[in-house]
C-alpha positions as CSV (number, residue, x, y, z in Angstrom):
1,X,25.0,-32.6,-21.9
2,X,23.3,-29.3,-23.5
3,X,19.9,-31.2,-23.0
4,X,20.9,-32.3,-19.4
5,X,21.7,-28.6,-18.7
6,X,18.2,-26.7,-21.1
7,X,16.0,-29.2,-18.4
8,X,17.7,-28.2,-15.4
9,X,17.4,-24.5,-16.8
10,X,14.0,-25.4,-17.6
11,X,13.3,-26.8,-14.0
12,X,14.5,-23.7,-12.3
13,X,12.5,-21.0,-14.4
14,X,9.5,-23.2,-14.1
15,X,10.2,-23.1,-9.7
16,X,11.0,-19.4,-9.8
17,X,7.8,-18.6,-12.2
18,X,6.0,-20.8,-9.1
19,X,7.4,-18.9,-6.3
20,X,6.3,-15.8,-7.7
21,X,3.0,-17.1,-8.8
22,X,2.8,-18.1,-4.6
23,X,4.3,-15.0,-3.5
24,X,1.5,-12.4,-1.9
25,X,1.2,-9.0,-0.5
26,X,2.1,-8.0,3.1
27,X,-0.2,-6.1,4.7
28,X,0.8,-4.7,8.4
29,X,-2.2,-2.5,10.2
30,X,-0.7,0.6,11.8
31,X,-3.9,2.4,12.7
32,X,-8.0,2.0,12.7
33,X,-10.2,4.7,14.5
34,X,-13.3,6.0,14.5
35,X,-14.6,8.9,13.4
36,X,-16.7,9.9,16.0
37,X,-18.4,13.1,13.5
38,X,-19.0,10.9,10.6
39,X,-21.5,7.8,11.9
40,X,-20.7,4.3,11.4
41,X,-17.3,5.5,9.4
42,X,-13.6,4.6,10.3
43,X,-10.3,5.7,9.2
44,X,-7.6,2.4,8.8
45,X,-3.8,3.0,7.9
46,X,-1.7,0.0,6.8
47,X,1.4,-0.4,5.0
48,X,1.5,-2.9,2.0
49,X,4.4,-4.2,0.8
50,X,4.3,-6.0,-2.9
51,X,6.7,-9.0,-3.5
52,X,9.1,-8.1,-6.8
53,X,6.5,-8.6,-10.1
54,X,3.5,-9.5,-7.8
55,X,0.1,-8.2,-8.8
56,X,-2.9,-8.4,-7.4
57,X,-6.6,-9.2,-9.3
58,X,-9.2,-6.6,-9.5
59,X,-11.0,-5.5,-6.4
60,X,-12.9,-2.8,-4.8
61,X,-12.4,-0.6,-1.7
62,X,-15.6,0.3,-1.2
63,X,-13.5,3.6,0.6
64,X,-12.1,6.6,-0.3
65,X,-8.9,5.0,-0.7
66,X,-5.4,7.3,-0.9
67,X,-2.2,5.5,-2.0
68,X,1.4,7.4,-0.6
69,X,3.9,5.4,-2.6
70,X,7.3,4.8,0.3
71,X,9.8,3.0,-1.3
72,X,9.8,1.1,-5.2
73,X,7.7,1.8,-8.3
74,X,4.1,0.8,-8.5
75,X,1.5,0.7,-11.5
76,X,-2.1,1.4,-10.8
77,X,-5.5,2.3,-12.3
78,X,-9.0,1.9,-11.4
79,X,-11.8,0.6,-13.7
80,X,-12.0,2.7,-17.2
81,X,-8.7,4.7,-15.8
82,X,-5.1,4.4,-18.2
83,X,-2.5,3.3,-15.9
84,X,-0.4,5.6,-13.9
85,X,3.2,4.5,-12.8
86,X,4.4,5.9,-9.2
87,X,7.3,6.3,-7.4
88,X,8.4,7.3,-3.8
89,X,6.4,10.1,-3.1
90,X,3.7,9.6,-5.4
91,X,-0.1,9.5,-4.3
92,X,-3.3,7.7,-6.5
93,X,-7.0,8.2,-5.1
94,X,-9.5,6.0,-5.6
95,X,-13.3,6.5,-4.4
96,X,-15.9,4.5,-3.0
97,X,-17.5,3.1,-6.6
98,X,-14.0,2.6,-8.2
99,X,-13.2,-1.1,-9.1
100,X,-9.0,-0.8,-8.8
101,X,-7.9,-2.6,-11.8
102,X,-4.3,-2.6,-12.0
103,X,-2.0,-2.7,-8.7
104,X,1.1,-4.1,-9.8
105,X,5.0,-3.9,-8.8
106,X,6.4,-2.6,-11.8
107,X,9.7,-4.5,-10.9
108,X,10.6,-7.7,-11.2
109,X,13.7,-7.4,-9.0
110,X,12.5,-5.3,-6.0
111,X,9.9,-4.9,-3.9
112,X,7.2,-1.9,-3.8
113,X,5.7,-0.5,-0.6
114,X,3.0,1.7,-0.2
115,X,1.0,3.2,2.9
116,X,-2.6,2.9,2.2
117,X,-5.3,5.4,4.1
118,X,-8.7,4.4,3.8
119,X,-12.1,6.4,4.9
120,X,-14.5,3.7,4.9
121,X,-17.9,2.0,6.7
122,X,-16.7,0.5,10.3
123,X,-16.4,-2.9,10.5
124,X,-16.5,-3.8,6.6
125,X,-13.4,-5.4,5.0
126,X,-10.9,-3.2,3.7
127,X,-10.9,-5.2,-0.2
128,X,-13.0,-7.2,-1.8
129,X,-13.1,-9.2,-5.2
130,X,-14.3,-7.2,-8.2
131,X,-17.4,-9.1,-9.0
C-alpha cells in the first residue's frame, strides 16, 4: 500500500514539475508608437505576466528596456549584473547591449506581473535568444 501510494505521489510531482516546465509567459501589447523625432525608433508598452516559478532563458532586448514591477516578486539581472529581487513598485533598466540573464518569478505559488516599456528600432522584435 505505501508503494501503491510513493508512485502515485511520484506520478503527480512528476505531472506538476511538467506543467510548469510547459507553462509560459503572457505577454498582452497595450501600446506601440512612433517616435516621430527619433528616426526609425518606436516606443512598445506590454504587460507580462510570469506563471508561479516560470523563468525565462537568456535573451536580449536590443532596447532600452525599463521593467515597473505591478503585482508579485520578480528576480532579474542582466549579463555580468548580481541579481536584484523586485517587488510592486520596483523598476530594473536594461540597455540596448545588455544580454538579460535572469527573469525569474521568485514564487512558486503566485504569479508575477510586470509592465515592460521599451525604446527600440521600429519593426524589430521586442526579444531575442542570447546567442
Amino acid at each position: 500500500m505505501k508503494r501503491r501510494l510513493a508512485v502515485v505521489v511520484l506520478a503527480l510531482v512528476t505531472l506538476g514539475v511538467s506543467a510548469v516546465a510547459r507553462a509560459q509567459t503572457t505577454a498582452t501589447p497595450i501600446l506601440t508608437r512612433d517616435l516621430p523625432d527619433f528616426a526609425g525608433k518606436e516606443v512598445a508598452i506590454s504587460k507580462i505576466v510570469y506563471p508561479p516559478g516560470f523563468s525565462s532563458p537568456a535573451h536580449r532586448h536590443d532596447a532600452n528596456t525599463f521593467v515597473y514591477v505591478l503585482e508579485g516578486t520578480m528576480i532579474m539581472s542582466v549579463g555580468g549584473g548580481q541579481p536584484v529581487t523586485l517587488g510592486p513598485g520596483q523598476t530594473f533598466y536594461e540597455s540596448p547591449s545588455d544580454v538579460h540573464a535572469t527573469s525569474k518569478n521568485a514564487s512558486a505559488s503566485e504569479p508575477a506581473t510586470i509592465l515592460v516599456f521599451m525604446i527600440k528600432d521600429k519593426g524589430k522584435p521586442a526579444t531575442r535568444p542570447a546567442n
